[in-house]
Jmol script that loads the backbone (N, CA, C; Angstrom):
load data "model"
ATOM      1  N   UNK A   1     138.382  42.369 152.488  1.00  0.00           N
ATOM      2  CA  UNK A   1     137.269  42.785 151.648  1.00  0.00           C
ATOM      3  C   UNK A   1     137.306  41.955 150.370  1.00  0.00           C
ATOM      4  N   UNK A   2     136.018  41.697 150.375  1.00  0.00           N
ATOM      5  CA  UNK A   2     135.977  40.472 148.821  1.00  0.00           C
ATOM      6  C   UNK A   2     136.021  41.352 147.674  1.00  0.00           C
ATOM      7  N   UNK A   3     136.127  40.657 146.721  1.00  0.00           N
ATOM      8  CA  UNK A   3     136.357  41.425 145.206  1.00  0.00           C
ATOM      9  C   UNK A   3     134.864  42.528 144.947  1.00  0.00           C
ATOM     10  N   UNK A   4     133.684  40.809 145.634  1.00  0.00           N
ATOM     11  CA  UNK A   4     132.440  41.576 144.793  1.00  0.00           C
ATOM     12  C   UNK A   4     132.322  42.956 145.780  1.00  0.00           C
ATOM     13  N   UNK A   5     132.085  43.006 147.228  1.00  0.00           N
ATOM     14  CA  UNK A   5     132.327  44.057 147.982  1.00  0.00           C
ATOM     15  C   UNK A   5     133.100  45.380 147.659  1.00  0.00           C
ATOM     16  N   UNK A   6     133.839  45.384 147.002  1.00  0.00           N
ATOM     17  CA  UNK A   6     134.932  46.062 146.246  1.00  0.00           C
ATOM     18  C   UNK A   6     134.162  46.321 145.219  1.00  0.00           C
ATOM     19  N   UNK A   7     133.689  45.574 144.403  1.00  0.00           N
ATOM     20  CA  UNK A   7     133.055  45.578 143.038  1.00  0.00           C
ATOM     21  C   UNK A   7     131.923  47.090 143.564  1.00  0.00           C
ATOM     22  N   UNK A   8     130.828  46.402 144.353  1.00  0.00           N
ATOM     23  CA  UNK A   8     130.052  46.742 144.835  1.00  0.00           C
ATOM     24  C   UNK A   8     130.172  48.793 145.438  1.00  0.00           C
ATOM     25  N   UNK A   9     131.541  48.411 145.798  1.00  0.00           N
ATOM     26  CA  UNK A   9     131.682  49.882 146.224  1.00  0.00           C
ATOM     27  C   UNK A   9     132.218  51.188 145.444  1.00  0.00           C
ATOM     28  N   UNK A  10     132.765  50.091 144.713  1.00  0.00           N
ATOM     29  CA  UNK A  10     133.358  51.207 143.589  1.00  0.00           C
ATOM     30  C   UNK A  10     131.755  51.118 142.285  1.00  0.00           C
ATOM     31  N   UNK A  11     130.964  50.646 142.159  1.00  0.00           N
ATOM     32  CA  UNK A  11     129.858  50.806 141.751  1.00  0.00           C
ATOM     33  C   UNK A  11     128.708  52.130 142.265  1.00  0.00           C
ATOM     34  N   UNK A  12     129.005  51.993 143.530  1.00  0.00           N
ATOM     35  CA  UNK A  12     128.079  53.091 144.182  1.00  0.00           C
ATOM     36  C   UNK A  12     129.049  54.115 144.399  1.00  0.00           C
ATOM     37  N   UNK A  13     130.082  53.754 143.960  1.00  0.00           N
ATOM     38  CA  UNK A  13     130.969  55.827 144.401  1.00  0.00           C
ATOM     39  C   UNK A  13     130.865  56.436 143.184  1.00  0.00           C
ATOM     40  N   UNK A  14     130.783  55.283 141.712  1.00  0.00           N
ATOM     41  CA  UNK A  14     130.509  55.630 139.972  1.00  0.00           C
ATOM     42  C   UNK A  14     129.154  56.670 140.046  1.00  0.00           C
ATOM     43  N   UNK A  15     128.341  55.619 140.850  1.00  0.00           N
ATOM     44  CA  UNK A  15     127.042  56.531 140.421  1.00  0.00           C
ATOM     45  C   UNK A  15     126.807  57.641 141.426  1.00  0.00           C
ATOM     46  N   UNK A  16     127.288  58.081 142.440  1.00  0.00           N
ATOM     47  CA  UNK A  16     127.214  59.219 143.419  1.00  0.00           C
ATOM     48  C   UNK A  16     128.181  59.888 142.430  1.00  0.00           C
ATOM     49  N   UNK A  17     129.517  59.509 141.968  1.00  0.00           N
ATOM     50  CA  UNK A  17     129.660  61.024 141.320  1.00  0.00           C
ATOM     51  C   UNK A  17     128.819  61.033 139.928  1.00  0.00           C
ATOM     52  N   UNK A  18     128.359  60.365 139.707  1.00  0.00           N
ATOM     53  CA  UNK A  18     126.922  60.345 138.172  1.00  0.00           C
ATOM     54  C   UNK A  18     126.361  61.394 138.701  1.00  0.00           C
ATOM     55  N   UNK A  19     125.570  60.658 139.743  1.00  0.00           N
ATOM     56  CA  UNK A  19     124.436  62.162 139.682  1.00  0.00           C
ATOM     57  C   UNK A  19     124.950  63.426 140.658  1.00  0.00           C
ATOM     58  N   UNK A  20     126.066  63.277 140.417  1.00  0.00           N
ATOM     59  CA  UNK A  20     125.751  64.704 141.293  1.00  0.00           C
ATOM     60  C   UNK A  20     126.910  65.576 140.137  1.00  0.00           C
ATOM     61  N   UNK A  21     127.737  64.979 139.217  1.00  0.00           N
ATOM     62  CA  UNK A  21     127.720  65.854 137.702  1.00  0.00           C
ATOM     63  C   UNK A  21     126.540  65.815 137.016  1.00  0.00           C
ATOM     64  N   UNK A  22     125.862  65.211 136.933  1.00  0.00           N
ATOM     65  CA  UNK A  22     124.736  65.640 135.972  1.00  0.00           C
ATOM     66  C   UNK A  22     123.772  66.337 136.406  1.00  0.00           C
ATOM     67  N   UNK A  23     123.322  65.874 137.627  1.00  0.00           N
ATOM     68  CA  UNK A  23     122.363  67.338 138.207  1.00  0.00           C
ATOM     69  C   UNK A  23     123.155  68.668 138.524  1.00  0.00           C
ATOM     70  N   UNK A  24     124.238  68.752 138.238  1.00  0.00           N
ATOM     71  CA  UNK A  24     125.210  69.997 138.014  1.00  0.00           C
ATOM     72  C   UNK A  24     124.862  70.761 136.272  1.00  0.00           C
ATOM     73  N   UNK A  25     125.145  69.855 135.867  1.00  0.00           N
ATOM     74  CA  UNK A  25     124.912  69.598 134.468  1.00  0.00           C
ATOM     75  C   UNK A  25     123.333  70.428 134.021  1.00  0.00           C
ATOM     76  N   UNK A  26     122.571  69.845 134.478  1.00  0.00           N
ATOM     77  CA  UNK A  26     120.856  69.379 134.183  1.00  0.00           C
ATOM     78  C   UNK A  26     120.598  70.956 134.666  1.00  0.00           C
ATOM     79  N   UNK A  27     120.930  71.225 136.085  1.00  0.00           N
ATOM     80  CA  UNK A  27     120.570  72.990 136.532  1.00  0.00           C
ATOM     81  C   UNK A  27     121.289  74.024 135.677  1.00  0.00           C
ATOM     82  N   UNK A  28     122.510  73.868 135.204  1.00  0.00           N
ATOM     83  CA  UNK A  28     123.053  74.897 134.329  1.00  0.00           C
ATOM     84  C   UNK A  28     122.367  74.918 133.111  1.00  0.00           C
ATOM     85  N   UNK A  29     121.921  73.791 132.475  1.00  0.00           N
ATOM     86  CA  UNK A  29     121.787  73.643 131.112  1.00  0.00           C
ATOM     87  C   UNK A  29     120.054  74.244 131.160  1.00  0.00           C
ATOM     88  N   UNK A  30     119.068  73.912 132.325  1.00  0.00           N
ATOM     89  CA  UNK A  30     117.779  73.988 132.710  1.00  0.00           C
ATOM     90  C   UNK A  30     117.206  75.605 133.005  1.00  0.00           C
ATOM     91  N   UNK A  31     118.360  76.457 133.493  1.00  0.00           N
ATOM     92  CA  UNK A  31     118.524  77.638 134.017  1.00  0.00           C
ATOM     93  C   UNK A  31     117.897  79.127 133.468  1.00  0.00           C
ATOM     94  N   UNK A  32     117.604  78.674 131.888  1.00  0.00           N
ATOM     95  CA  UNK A  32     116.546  79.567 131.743  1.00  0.00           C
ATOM     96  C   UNK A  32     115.868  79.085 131.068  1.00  0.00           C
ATOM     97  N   UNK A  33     115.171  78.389 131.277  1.00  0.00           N
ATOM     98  CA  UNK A  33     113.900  77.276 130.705  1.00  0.00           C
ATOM     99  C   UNK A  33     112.507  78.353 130.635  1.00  0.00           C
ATOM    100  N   UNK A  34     111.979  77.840 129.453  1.00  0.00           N
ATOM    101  CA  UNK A  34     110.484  78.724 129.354  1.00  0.00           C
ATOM    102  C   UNK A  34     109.503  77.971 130.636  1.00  0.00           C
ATOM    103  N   UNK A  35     109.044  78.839 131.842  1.00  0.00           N
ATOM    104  CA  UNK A  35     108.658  78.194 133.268  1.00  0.00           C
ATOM    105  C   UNK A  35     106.905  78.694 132.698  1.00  0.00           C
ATOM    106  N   UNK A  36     106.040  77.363 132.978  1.00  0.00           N
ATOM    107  CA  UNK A  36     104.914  77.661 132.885  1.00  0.00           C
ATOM    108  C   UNK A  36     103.744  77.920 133.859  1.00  0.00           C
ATOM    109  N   UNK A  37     104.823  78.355 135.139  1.00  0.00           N
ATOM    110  CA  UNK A  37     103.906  78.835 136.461  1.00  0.00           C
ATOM    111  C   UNK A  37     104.225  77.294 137.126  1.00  0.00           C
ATOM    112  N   UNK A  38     103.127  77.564 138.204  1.00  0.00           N
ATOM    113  CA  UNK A  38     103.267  76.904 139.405  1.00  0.00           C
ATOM    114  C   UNK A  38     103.060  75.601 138.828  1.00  0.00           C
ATOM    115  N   UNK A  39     102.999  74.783 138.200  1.00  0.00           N
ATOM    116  CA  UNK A  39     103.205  73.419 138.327  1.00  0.00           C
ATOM    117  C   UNK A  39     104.304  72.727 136.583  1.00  0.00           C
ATOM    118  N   UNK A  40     105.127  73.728 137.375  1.00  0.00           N
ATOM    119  CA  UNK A  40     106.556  73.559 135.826  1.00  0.00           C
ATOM    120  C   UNK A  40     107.262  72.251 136.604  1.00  0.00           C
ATOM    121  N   UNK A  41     107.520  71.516 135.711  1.00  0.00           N
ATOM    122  CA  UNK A  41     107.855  69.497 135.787  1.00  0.00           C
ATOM    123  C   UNK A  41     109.481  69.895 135.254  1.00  0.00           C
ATOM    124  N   UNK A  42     109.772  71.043 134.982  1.00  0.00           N
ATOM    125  CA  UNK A  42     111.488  71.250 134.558  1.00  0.00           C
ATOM    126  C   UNK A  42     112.135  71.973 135.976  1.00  0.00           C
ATOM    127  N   UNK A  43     111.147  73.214 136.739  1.00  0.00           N
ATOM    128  CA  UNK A  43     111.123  73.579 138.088  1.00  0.00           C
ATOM    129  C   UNK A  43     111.590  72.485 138.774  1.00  0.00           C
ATOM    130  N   UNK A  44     110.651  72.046 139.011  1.00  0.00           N
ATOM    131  CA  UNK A  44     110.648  70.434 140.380  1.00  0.00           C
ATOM    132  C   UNK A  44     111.656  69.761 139.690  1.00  0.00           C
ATOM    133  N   UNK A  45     112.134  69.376 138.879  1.00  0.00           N
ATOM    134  CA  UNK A  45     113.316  68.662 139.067  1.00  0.00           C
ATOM    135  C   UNK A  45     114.458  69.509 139.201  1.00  0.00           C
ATOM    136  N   UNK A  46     114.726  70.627 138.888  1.00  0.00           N
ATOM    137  CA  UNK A  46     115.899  71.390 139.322  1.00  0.00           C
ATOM    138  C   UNK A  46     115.667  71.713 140.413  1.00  0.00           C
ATOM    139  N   UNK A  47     114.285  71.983 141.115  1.00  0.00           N
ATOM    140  CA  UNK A  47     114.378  71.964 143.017  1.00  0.00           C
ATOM    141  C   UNK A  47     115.037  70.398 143.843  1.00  0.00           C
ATOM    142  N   UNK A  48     114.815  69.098 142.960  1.00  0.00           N
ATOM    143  CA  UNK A  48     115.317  67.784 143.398  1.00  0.00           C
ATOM    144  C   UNK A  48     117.085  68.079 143.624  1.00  0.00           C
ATOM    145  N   UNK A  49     117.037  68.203 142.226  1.00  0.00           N
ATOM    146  CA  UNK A  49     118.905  68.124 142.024  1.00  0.00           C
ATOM    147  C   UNK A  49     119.482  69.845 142.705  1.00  0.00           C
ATOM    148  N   UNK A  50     118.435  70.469 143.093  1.00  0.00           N
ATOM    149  CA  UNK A  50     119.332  70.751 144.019  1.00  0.00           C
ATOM    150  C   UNK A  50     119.546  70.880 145.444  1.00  0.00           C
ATOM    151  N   UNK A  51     118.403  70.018 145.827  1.00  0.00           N
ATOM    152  CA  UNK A  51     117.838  69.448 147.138  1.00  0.00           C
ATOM    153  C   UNK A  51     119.406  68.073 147.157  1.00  0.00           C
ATOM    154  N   UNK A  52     119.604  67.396 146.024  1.00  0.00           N
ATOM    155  CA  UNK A  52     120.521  66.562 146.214  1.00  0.00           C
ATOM    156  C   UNK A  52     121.988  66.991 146.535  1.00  0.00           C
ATOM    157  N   UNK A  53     122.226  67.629 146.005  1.00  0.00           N
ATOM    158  CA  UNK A  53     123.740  68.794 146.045  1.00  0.00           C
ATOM    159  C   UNK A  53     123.703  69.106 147.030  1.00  0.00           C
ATOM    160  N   UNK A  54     122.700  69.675 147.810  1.00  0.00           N
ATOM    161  CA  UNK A  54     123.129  69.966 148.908  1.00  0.00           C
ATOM    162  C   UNK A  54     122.814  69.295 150.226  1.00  0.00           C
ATOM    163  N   UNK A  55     122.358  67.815 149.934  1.00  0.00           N
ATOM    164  CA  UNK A  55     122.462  66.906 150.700  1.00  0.00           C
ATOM    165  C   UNK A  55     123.905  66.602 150.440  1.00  0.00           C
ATOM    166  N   UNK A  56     124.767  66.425 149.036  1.00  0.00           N
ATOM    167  CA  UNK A  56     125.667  65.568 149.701  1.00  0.00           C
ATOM    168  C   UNK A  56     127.082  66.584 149.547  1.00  0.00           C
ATOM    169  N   UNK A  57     126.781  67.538 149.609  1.00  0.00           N
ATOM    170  CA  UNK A  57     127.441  69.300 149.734  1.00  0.00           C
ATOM    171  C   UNK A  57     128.373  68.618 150.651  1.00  0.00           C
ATOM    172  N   UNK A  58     128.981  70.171 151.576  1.00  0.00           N
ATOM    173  CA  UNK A  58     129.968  70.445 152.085  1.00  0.00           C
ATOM    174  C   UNK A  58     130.108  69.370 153.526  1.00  0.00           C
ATOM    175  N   UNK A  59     129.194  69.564 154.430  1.00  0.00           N
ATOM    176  CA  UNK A  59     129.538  68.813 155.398  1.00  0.00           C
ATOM    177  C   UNK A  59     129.458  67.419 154.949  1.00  0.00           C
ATOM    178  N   UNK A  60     128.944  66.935 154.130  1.00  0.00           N
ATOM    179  CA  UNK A  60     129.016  64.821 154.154  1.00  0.00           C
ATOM    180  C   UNK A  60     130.534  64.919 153.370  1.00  0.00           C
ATOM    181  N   UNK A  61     131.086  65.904 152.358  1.00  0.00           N
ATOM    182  CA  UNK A  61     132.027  65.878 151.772  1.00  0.00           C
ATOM    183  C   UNK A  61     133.976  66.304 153.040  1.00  0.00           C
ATOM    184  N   UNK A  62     133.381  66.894 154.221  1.00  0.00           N
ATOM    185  CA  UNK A  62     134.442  66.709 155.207  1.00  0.00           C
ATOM    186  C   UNK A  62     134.486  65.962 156.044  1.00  0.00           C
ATOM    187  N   UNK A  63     133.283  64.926 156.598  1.00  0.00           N
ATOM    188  CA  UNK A  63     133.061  63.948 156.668  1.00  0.00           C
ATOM    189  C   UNK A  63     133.699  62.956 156.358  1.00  0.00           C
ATOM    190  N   UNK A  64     133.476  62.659 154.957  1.00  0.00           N
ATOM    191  CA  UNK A  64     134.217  61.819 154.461  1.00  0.00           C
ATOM    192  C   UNK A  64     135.984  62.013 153.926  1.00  0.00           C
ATOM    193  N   UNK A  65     136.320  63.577 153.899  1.00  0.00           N
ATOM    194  CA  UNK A  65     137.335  63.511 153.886  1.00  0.00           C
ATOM    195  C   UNK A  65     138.125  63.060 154.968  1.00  0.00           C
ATOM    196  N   UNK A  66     137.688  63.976 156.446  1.00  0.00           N
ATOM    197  CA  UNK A  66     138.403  63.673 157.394  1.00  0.00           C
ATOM    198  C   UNK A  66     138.651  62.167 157.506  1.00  0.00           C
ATOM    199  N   UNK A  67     137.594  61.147 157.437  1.00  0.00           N
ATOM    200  CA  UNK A  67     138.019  59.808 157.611  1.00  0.00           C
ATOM    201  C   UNK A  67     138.982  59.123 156.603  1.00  0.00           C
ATOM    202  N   UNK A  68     139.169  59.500 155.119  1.00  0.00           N
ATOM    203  CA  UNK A  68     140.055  59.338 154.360  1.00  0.00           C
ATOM    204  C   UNK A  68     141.565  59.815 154.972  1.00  0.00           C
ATOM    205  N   UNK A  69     141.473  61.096 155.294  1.00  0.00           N
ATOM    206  CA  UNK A  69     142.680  61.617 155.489  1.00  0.00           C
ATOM    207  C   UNK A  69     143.204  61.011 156.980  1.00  0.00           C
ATOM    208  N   UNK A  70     141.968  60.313 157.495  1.00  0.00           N
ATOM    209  CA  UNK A  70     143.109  59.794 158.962  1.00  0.00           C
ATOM    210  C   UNK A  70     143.034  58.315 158.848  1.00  0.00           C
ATOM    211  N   UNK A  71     142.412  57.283 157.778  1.00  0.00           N
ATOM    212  CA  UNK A  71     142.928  55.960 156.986  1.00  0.00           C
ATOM    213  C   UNK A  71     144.241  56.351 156.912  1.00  0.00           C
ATOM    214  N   UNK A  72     144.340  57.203 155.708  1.00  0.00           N
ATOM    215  CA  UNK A  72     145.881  57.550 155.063  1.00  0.00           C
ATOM    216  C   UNK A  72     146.936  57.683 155.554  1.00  0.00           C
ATOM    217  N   UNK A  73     146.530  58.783 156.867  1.00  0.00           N
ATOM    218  CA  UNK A  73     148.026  58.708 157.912  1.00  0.00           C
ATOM    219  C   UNK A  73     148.542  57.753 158.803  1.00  0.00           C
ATOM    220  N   UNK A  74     146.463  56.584 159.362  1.00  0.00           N
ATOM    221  CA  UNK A  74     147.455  55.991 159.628  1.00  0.00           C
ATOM    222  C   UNK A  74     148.038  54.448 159.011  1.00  0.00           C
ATOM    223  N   UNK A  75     147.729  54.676 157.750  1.00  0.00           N
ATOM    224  CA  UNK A  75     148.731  53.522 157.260  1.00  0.00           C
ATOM    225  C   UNK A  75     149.951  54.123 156.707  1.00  0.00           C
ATOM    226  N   UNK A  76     150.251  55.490 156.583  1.00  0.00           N
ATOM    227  CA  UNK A  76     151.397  55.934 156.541  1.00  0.00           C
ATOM    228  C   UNK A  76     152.198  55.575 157.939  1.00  0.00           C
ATOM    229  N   UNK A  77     151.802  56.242 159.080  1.00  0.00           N
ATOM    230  CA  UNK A  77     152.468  55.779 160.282  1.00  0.00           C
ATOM    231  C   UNK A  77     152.328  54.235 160.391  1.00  0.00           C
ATOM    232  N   UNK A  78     151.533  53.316 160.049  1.00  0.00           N
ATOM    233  CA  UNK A  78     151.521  51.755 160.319  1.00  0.00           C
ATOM    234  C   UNK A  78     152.950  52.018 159.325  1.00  0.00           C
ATOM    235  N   UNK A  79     153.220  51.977 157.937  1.00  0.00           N
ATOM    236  CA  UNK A  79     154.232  51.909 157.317  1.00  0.00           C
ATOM    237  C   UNK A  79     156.036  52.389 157.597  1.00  0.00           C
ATOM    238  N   UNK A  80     155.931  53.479 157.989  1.00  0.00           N
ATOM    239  CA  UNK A  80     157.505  54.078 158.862  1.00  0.00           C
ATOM    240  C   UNK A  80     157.282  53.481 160.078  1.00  0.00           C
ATOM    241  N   UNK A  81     156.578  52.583 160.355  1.00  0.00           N
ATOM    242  CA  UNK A  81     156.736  51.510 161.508  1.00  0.00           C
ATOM    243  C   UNK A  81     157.214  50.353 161.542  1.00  0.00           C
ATOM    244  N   UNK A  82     157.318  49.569 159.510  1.00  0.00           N
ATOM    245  CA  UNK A  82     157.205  48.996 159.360  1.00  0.00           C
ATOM    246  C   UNK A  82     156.408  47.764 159.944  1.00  0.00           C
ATOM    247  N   UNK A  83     155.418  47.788 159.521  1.00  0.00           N
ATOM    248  CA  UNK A  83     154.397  46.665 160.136  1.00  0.00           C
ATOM    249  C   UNK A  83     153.977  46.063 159.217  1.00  0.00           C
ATOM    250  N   UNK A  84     153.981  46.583 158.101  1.00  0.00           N
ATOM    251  CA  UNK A  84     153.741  45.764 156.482  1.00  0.00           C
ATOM    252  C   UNK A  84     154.632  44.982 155.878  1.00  0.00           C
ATOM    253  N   UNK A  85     156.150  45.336 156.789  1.00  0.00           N
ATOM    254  CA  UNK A  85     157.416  44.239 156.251  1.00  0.00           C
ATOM    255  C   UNK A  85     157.463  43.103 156.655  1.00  0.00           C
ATOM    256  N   UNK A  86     157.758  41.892 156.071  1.00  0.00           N
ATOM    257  CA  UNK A  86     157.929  40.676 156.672  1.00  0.00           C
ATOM    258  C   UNK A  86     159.127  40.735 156.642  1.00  0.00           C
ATOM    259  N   UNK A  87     159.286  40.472 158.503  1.00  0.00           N
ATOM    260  CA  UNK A  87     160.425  40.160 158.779  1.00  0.00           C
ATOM    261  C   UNK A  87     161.923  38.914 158.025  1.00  0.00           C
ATOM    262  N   UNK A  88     162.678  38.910 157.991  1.00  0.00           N
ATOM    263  CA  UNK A  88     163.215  38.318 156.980  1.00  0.00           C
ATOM    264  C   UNK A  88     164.678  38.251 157.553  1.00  0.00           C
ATOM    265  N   UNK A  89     165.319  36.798 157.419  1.00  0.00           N
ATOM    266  CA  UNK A  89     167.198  37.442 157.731  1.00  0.00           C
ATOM    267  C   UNK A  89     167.738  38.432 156.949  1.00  0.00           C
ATOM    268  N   UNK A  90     167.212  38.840 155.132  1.00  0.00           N
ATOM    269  CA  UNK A  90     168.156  39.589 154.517  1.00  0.00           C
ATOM    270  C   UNK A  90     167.305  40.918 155.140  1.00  0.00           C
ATOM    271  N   UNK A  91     166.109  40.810 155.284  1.00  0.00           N
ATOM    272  CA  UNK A  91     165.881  42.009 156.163  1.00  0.00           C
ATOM    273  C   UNK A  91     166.682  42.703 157.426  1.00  0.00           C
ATOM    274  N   UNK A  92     166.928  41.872 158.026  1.00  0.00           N
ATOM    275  CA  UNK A  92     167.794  42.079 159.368  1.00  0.00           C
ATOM    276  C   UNK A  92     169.322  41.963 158.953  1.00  0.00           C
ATOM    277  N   UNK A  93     169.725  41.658 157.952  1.00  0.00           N
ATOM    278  CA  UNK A  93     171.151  41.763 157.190  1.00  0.00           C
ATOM    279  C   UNK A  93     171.816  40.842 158.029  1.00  0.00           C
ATOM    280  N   UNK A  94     171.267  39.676 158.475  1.00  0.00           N
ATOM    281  CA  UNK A  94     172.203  38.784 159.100  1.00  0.00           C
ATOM    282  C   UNK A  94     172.840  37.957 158.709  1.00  0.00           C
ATOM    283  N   UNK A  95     174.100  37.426 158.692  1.00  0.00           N
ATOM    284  CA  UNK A  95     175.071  36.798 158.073  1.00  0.00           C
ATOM    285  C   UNK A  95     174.497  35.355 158.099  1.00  0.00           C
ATOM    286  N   UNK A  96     174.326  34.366 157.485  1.00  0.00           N
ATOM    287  CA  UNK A  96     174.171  32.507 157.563  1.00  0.00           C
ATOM    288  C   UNK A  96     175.250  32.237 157.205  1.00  0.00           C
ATOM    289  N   UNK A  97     176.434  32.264 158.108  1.00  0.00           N
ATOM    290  CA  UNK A  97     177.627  31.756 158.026  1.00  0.00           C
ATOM    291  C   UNK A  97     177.679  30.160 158.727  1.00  0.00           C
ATOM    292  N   UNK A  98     176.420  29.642 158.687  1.00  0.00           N
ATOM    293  CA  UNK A  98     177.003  28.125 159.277  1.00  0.00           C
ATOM    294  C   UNK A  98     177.747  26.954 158.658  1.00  0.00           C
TER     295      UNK A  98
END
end "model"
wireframe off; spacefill off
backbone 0.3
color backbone group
């Protein structure tokens, strides 16, 4: 993975947790707003943000854990496998007695 790719991804995980604290934020703080009937512009956006929350709610959030948590194990198991060691004589503790 290239830097900018990297760059790139840790850019879009900044702003997914952006908005989804601030439309946390925006509904608590919005929550008893003076509502001026059916076409309130403070309404519709607290129906958005929380149309968004619960798009990226519980199931996209085990989703993505489960695939984190089975990356993790298995480069834990790649690792007590050693597959990340380069092989080496002082690795193998072998004597160069020639």
């Amino acid at each position: 993975m290239t830097k900018k790719m990297r760059f790139a991804a840790a850019c879009g995980a900044a702003l997914l947790v952006f908005a989804l604290f601030f439309s946390v934020f925006f509904v608590v703080a919005e929550a008893d707003h003076d509502c001026i009937g059916e076409h309130c512009t403070i309404c519709h956006q607290i129906h958005i943000c929380q149309k968004l929350l619960e798009q990226l709610s519980a199931a996209h959030t085990a989703l993505a854990g489960g695939a984190v948590l089975g990356f993790s194990m298995l480069l834990l198991v790649l690792r007590t496998w050693n597959v990340f060691a380069a092989s080496s004589p002082v690795l193998w503790k072998v004597k160069l007695l020639n």
